[in-house]
C-alpha positions, 0 to 999 in steps of 0.5 A, a space after each residue: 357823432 351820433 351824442 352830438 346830432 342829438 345835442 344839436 337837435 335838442 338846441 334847435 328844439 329849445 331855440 324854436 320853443 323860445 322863438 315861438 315863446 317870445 313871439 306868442 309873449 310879443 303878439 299877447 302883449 300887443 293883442 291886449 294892447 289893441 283890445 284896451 284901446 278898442 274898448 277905450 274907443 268904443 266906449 268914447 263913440 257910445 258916449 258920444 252917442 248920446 242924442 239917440 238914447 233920446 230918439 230910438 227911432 233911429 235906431 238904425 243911424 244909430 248902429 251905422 254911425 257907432 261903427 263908422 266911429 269905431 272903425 274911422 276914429 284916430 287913436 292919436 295917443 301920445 306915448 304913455 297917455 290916452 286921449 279923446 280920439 279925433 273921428 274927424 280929422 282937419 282935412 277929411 271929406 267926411 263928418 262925424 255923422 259919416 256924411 261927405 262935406 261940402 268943403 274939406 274940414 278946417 278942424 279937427 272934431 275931438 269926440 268926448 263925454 258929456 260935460 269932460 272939460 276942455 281945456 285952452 290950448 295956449 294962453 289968450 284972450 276970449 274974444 267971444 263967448 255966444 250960442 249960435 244958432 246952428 253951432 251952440 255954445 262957442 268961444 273964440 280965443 285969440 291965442 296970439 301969434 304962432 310961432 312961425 308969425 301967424 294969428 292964432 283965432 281959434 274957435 272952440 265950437 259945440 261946448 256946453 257950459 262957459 267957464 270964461 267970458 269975454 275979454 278974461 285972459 286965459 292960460 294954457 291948460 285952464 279949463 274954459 268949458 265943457 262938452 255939452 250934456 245935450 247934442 241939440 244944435 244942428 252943426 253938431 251932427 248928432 254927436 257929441 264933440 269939440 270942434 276945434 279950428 284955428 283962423 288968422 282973421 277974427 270977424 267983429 260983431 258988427 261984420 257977423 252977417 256979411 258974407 265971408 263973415 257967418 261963422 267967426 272967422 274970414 278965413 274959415 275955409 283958409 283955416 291953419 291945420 293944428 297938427 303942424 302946432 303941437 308944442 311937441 313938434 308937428 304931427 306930434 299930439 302933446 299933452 298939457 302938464 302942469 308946471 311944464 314950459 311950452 314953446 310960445 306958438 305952440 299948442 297943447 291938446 284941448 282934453 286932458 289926456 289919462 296916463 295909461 295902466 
């Protein structure tokens, strides 16, 4: 009787030992998992950043907006991947400069590196390539109809450099423009991102100074939400990959997205 309590308190011993082992293992496997993204994440809102390195006397802006980002930026990474996080989601009453907006955002503001390519997010045609005055470089690609039968005019706001012009077909995943090395138009907020909206109605040239009409689109505040899109399925970030078919009406993510570790 007295081999087999002992027997029987040297298992429970040895259970508990694997228990807490493979629970520690678990909790240090995740725990690494969440330090790589927060120094992922914290190294995309640092180089987000990068109008304040030329303008120290905001230091502290500077400090309130860095940890607005790394506390509200969405890790929206696919399985697998790692891409640039959204610190301003389609839906958010805040910018990415932490400060409330007039109307609910009809985008989604995808921080980023300077001169990181952006990449088109459907086949299409460039309606427009300009630099407007308050939002800079922006193309506007009509990226044909969705797959439940509505237009797809996207506006790809706050770039850099073009690699396209208007009237160039385009195709999904092509690399259209970058992520500017200067933050230096107001509609940027300070921050360094690609705003990224899609409307169904594109406002001609001729139209561009009637009201309802300023900035691309007529229906800029009936603006469709991306991330019923994804060619993944709604809600669900799909990577662009080269040689792989997409469903038509479908989009693919504007960065390239890295393969994890």
């Amino acid at each position: 009787m007295v081999s087999n309590k002992i027997f029987i308190n040297f298992f429970c011993l040895i259970s508990l030992f694997s228990s807490n082992y493979v629970l520690s293992t678990t909790n240090s496997d995740e725990q690494k998992k969440n330090l790589n993204y927060n120094s992922n994440l914290s190294d995309y809102c640092k180089n987000s950043l990068g109008w304040y390195d030329d303008h120290p006397e905001y230091k502290g802006e500077y400090v309130r907006v860095f940890e607005y980002c790394k506390t509200y930026a969405k890790n929206i990474s696919p399985p697998g991947f790692d891409v640039n996080p959204i610190l301003s989601d389609f839906g958010s009453i805040n910018g990415v400069n932490t400060r409330p907006r007039d109307q609910v955002h009809q985008g989604i503001d995808i921080i980023g590196y300077k001169g990181q390519p952006i990449l088109a997010i459907a086949d299409g045609k460039v309606l427009e390539a300009t630099v407007e005055d308050c939002w800079g470089g922006t193309l506007v690609v009509d990226h044909g109809k969705s797959f439940d039968g509505k237009n797809f005019i996207t506006i790809y706001g706050h770039v850099g450099s073009f690699l396209v012009k208007e009237n160039d077909q385009i195709k999904r995943g092509d690399v259209i423009a970058t992520l500017p090395e200067k933050v230096e138009y107001r509609c940027m907020a300070r921050v360094r991102h690609l705003h990224l909206q899609i409307g169904q109605q594109y406002c001609l040239k001729k139209e561009k100074n009637n009201w309802g009409c300023k900035y691309f689109i007529k229906d800029y505040y009936r603006s469709l939400n991306p991330h019923d899109y994804w060619s993944g399925g709604a809600n669900n970030v799909t990577c662009f990959k080269k040689n792989e078919t997409y469903p038509v009406g479908t989009i693919t993510y504007p960065f390239k997205c890295k393969i994890k570790n």
